[in-house]
C-alpha positions in Angstrom: 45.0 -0.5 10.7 44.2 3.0 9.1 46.1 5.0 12.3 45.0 8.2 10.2 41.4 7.8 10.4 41.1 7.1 14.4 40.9 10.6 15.5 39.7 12.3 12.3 36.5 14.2 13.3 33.6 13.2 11.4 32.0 14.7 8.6 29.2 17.2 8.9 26.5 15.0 7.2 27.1 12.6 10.3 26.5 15.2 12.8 23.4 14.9 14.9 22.0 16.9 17.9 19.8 16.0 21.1 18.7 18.0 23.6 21.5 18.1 27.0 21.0 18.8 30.6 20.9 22.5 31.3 19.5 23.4 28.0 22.6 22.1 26.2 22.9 21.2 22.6 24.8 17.6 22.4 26.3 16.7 19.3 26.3 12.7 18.9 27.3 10.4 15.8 25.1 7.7 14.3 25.6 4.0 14.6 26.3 3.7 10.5 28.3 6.0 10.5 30.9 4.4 13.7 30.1 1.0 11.6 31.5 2.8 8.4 34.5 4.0 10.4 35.3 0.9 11.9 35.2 -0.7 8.2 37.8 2.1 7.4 39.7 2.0 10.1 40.7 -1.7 10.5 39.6 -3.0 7.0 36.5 -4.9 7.4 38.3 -7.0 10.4 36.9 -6.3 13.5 34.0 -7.9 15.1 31.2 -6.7 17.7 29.6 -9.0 20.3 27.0 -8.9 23.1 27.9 -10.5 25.9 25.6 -9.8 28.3 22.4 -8.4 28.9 20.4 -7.6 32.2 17.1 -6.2 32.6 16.7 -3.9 35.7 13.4 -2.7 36.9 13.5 0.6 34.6 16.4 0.0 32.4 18.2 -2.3 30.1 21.9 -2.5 30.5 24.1 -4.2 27.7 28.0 -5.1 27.7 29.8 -5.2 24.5 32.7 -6.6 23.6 34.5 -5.0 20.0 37.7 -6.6 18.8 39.9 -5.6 16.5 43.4 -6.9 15.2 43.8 -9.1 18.3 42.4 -6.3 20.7 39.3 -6.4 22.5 37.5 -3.3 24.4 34.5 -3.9 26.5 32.0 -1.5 27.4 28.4 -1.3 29.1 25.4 0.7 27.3 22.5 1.6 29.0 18.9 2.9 28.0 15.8 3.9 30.1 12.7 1.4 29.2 10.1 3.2 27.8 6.8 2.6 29.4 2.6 3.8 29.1 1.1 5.7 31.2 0.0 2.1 32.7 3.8 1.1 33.2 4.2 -1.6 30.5 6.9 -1.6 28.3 6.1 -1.1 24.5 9.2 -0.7 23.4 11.4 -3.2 24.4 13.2 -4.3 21.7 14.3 -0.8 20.6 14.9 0.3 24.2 17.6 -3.2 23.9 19.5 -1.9 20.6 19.8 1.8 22.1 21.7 0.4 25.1 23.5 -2.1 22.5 24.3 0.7 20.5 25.5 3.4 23.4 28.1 0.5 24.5 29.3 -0.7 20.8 29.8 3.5 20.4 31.4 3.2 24.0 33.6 0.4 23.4 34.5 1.7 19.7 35.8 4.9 21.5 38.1 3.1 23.2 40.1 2.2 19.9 39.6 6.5 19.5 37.4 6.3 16.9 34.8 9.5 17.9 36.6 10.2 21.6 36.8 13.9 20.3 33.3 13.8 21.1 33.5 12.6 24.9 36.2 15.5 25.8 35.1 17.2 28.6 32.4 15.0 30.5 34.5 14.2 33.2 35.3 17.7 33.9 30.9 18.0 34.0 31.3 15.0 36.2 33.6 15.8 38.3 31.4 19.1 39.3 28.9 17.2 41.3 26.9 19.9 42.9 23.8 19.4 40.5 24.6 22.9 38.7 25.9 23.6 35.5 29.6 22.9 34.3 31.2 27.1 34.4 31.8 26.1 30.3 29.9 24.9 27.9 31.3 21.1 27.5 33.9 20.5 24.5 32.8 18.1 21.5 35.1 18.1 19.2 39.1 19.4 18.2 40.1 21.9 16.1 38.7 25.8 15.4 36.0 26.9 13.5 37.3 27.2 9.7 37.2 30.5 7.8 35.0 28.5 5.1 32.5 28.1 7.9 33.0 31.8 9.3 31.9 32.8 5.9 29.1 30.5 5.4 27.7 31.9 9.0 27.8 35.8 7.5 26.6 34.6 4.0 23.5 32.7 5.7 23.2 35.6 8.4 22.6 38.3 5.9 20.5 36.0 4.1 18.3 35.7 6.7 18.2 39.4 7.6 20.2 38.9 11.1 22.6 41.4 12.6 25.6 40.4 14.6 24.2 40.4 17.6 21.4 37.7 16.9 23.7 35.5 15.3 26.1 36.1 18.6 22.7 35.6 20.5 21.9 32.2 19.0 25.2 31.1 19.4 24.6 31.7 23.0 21.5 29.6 23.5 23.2 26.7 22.1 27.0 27.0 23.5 26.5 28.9 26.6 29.3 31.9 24.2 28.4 34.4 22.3 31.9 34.6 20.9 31.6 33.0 17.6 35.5 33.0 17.2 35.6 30.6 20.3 33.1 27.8 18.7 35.4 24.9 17.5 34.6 22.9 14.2 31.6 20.7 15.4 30.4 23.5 17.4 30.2 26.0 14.1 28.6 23.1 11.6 25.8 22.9 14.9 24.9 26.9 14.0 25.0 26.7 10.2 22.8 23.7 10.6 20.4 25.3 13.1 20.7 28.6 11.0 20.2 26.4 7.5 16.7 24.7 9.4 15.6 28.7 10.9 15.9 30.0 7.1 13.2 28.8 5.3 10.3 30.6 7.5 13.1 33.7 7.8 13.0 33.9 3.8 9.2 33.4 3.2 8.9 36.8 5.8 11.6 38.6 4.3 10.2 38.0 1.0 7.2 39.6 2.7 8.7 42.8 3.9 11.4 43.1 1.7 15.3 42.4 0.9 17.2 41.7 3.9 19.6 44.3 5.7 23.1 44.6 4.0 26.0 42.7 6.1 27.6 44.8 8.7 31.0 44.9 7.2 33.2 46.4 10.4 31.6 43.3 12.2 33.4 39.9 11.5 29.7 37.8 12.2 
């Protein structure tokens, strides 16, 4: 067992986003890339098995079972069957390897492989009054990295942003405009959604003109 590897956050190009309740930005990892890590992790011995199945009237729940070096975690998945407007199913099968794929990601956190990415859902949980969590939830450790800090300036002076639109953005996806405050996963999140905004930015600016120079006295 690779001990090192367990808790290592993920690399950017495995980062993916969905939309969350209250307007939230999740970040989630794909199955490959838990697959890769398990490969890492325990060297190719570990196995993965599907225990049980059960079909409810508007979902599909599956239990996994992952061992690994003698250890075994079990874990349930669950996905919401997708139906036409006339109420059939037409997606079963995929609607059966998202819930198989929610508990093998469940079960494989278990071992800690990705459980950065599960800190703070039981404080949301634990609300239980229907409104939003006071904080924006935490998915991942560690801060944001100068490399990153200066990737944000570099891509918002590129684009022709000031401070506070960058700070503004940050906002609509974390719930904080204090960029200083984002942690690692949190930062790659706004140079991605800066890196997919700057195409259309650049064909405008190239419009109108160079983009504004970089407020220097401001950090972002």
């Amino acid at each position: 067992m690779n001990t090192e590897l367990i808790e290592q956050p993920f690399e950017d190009k495995d980062l993916h986003n969905r939309p969350g309740s209250y307007g939230r930005l999740l970040t989630y990892i794909s199955y490959p890339a838990y697959v890769r890590r398990m490969n890492l992790t325990f060297d190719y011995h570990w196995s993965c098995e599907v225990t049980q199945l059960e079909f409810q009237e508007d979902e599909v729940i599956a239990l996994v079972k992952v061992t690994a070096e003698g250890i075994t975690k079990m874990q349930a998945g669950g996905k919401r069957i997708t139906r036409n407007k006339e109420g059939k199913a037409i997606s079963l099968g995929d609607d059966v390897k998202s819930a198989i794929t929610a508990a093998f990601k469940k079960a494989s956190s278990m071992f800690g492989i990705g459980i950065y990415l599960a800190e703070g859902d039981d404080e949301e949980a634990a609300s239980g009054n229907g409104q939003p969590p006071t904080r924006t939830t935490a998915r991942t450790t560690g801060t944001i990295t100068e490399a990153q800090r200066s990737l944000l300036k570099k891509l918002r002076t590129e684009m022709g942003l000031g401070p506070e639109r960058l700070c503004d953005i940050a906002s609509e996806l974390f719930k904080t405009k204090d960029i200083m405050a984002l942690n690692k996963t949190q930062a790659s999140t706004l140079i991605n959604t800066l890196k997919r905004m700057k195409e259309p930015v650049a064909s405008e600016v190239g419009q109108t003109g160079s983009p504004p120079p970089p407020d220097e006295d401001i950090p972002f």
